[in-house]
C-alpha positions in Angstrom: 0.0 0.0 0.0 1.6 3.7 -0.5 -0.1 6.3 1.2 -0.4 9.1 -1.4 -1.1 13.1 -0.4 -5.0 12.6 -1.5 -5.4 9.9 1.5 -3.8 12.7 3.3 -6.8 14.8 2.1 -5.0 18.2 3.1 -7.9 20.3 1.1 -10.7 18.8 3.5 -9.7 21.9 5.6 -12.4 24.1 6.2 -12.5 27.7 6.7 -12.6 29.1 10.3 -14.0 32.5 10.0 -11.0 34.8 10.3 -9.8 33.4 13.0 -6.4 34.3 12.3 -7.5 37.5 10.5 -4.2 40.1 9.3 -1.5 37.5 12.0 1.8 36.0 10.3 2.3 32.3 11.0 5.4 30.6 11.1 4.6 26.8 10.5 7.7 24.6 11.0 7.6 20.9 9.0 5.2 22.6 6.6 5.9 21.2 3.6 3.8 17.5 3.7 1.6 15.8 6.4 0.4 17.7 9.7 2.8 20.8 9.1 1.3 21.2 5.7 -2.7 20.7 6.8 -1.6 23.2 9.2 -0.2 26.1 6.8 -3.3 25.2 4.3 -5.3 25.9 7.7 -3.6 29.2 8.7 -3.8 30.7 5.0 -7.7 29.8 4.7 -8.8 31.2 8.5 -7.6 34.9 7.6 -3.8 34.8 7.7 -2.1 38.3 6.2 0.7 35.9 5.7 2.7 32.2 6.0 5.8 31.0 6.7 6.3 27.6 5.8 9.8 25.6 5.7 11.8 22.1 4.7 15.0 20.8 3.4 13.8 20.1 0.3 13.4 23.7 -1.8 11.2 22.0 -4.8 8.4 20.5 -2.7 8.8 23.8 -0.5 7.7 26.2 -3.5 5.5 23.8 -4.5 3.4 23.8 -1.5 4.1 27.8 -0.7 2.7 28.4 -4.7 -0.6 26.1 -3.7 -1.5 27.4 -1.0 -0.8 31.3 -1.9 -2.8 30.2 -5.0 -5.6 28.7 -3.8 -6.0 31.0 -0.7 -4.8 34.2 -2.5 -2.6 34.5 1.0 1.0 35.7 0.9 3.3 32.3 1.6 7.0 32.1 1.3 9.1 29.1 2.0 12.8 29.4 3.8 14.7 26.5 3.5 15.7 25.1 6.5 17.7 22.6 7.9 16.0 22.2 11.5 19.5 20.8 12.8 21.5 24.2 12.5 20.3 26.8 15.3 21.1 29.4 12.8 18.4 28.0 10.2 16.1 28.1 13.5 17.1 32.3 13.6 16.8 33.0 9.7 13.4 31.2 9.8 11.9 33.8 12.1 14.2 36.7 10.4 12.5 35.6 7.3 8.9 36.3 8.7 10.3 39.5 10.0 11.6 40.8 7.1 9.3 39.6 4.4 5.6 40.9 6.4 6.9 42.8 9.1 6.6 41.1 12.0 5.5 37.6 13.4 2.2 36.8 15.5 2.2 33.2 16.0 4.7 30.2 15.6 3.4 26.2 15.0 6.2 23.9 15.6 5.4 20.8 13.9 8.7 19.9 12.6 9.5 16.5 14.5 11.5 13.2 13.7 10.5 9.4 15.1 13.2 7.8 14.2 12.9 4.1 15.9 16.0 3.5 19.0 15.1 1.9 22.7 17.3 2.0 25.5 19.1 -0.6 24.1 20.4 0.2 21.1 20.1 3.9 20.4 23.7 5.7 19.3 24.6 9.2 20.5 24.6 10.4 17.2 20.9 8.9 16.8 20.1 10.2 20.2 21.8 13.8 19.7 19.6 14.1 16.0 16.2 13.2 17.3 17.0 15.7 20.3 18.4 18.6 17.8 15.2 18.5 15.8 12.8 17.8 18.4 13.4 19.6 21.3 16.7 21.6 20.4 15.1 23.5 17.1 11.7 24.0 18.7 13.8 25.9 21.6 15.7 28.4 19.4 12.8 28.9 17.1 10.7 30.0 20.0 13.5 32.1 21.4 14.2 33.9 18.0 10.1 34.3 18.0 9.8 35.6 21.8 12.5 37.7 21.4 10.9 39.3 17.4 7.2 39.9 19.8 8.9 41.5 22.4 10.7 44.0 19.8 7.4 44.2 18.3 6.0 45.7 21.9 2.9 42.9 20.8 1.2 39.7 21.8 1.4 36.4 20.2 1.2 32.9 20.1 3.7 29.5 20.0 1.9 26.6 19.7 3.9 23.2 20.1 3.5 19.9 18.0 4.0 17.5 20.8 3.1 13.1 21.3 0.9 11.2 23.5 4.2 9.3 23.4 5.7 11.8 26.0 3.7 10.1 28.9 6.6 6.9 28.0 5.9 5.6 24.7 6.8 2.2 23.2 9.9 0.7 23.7 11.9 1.7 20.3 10.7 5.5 20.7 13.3 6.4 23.3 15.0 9.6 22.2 11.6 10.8 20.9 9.8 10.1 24.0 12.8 11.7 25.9 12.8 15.0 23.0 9.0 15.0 23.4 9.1 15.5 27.2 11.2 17.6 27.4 9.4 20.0 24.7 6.4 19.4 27.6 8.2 21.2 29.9 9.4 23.8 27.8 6.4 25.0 26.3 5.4 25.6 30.1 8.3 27.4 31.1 8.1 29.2 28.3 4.2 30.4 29.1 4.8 31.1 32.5 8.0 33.3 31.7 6.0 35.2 28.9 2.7 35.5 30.3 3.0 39.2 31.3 4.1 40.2 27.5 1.0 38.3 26.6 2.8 35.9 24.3 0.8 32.7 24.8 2.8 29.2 24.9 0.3 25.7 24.6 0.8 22.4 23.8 -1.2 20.2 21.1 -0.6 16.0 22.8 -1.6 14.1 19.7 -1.4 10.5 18.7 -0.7 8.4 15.9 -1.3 9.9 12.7 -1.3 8.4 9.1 1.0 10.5 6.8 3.4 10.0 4.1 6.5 9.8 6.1 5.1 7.1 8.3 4.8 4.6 5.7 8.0 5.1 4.8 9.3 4.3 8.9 6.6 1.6 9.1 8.4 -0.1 6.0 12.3 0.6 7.2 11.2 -1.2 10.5 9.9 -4.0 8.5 6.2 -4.0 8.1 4.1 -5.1 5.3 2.6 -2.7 2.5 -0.4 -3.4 4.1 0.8 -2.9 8.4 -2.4 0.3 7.6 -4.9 -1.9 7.4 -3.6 -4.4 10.1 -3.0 -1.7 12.4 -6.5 0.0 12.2 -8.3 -3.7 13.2 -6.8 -3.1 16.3 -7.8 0.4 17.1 -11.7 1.1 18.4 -11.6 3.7 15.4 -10.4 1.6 13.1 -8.4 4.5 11.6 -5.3 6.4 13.1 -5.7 10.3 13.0 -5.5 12.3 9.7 -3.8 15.6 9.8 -6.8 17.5 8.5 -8.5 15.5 11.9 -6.3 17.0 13.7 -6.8 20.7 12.2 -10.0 20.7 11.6 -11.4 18.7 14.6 -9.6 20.2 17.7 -6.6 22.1 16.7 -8.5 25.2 14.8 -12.3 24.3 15.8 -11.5 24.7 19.6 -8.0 25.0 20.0 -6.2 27.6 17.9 -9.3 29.9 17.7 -9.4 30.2 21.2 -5.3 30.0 22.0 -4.5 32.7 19.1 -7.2 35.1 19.0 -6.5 38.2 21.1 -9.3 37.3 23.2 -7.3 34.0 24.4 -4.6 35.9 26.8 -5.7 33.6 29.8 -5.3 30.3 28.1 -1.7 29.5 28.3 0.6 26.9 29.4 -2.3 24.4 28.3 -1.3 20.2 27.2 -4.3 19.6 24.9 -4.7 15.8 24.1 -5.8 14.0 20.8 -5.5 10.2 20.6 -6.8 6.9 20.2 -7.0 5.6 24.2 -5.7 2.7 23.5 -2.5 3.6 22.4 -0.3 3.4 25.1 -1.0 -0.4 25.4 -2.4 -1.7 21.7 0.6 0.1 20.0 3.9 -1.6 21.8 3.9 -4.9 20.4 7.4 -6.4 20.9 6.4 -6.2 24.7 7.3 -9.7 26.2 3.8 -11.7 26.4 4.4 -12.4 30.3 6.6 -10.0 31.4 6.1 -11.1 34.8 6.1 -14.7 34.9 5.7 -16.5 37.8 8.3 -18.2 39.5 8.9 -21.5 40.1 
């Protein structure tokens, strides 16, 4: 099975009434999956302008030329490698200087890369940790740093994993990147909450995109693990990015946690998942892991 972008279904997105009426939105990871449902979001709910980024310039223009075209919204796309702290700077700079200013920042960049306890390297370890935690940590500091020039409120809302809680076995780094993005993203509301910059969490679970096939099939799974894994889920589907946007994320979370009238909502963990994940999903856990002696 190949996942294309229609099973994605990125133009399911719906309009949200101006919610994000004349703000510039930085979306991190924007140019496929969740990060892209999210830019397509931003651009139809009122944006003046969006920021989208990625290592890979074609699909980058691509995506900025769709949804500036089909939106009639202002996009650019910055290049950006998410490892270097100085692409984490420019991507702000580039908000800055192309509309002005910055309002609100989405990171929803992220790597899963598959390593337990066991066998993860330091360099494996030390790339999961630069993109998922490390990256997300300058690019709010460059963005904290542009609204407090700017004398103005704003917004950083953070991509983040039901995973944090402990995850499976062979999501180690990520779980350890993940929870330590938790904490940040309440630090970082409770040190900015007097400028009014507004810092909130999104917990979601797993979600069927393009790149997860491609892990799914480097970790050995069928062409077909989709369909195998959604028997075993009370849904019987995993979450769809424009689920996620459309459902919670927009509906009743970013409406509320970026509109002006939002200061008091911040420091906020807002869940999305199938329930069953934490159990259902770890399946190379021993059968008895507690076996009785003899």
């Amino acid at each position: 099975m190949h996942i294309s972008p229609e099973l994605i279904d990125l133009k399911q997105i719906k309009p949200t009434f101006g919610c994000l009426k004349d703000k510039v939105v930085v979306v991190t990871g924007s140019t496929q999956g969740l990060g892209a449902a999210i830019a397509r979001q931003v651009a139809c709910s009122g944006a003046a302008g969006v920021v989208i980024c990625g290592r890979q310039q074609d699909c980058g223009k691509a995506v900025a030329d769709d949804i500036q075209n089909e939106f009639n919204v202002k996009t650019c796309f910055q290049r950006t490698d998410l490892r270097q702290v100085e692409d984490c700077q420019n991507l702000v700079a580039t908000s800055c200087k192309t509309f002005g200013r910055i309002d609100a920042l989405v990171n929803a960049a992220g790597l899963s890369t598959r390593g337990s306890i066991e066998n993860t390297s330091p360099e494996l370890f030390d790339e999961l940790i630069s993109v998922n935690l490390r990256a997300p940590f300058f690019t709010i500091q460059a963005a904290v740093l542009a609204m407090q020039k700017q004398n103005s409120a704003g917004s950083i809302v953070n991509i983040i994993s039901i995973s944090s809680y402990g995850g499976q076995s062979y999501l180690a780094p990520y779980v350890a990147a993940k929870a330590g993005l938790i904490a940040l993203t309440r630090n970082v509301a409770y040190s900015q909450r007097w400028r009014q910059i507004r810092c909130n969490a999104l917990n979601i679970g797993w979600t069927e995109t393009p790149n997860e096939h491609k892990v799914q099939l480097a970790m050995g799974k069928s062409e077909n693990w989709l369909e195998q894994v959604q028997q075993s889920l009370p849904a019987k589907s995993l979450l769809q990015p424009h689920q996620i946007v459309m459902d919670l994320c927009w509906t009743h979370y970013w409406r509320r946690l970026n509109r002006s009238n939002s200061g008091c909502i911040v420091g906020r963990l807002v869940g999305l998942a199938n329930l069953d994940l934490a159990t259902s999903l770890d399946t190379d856990r021993p059968t008895n892991p507690y076996p009785k002696s003899s």
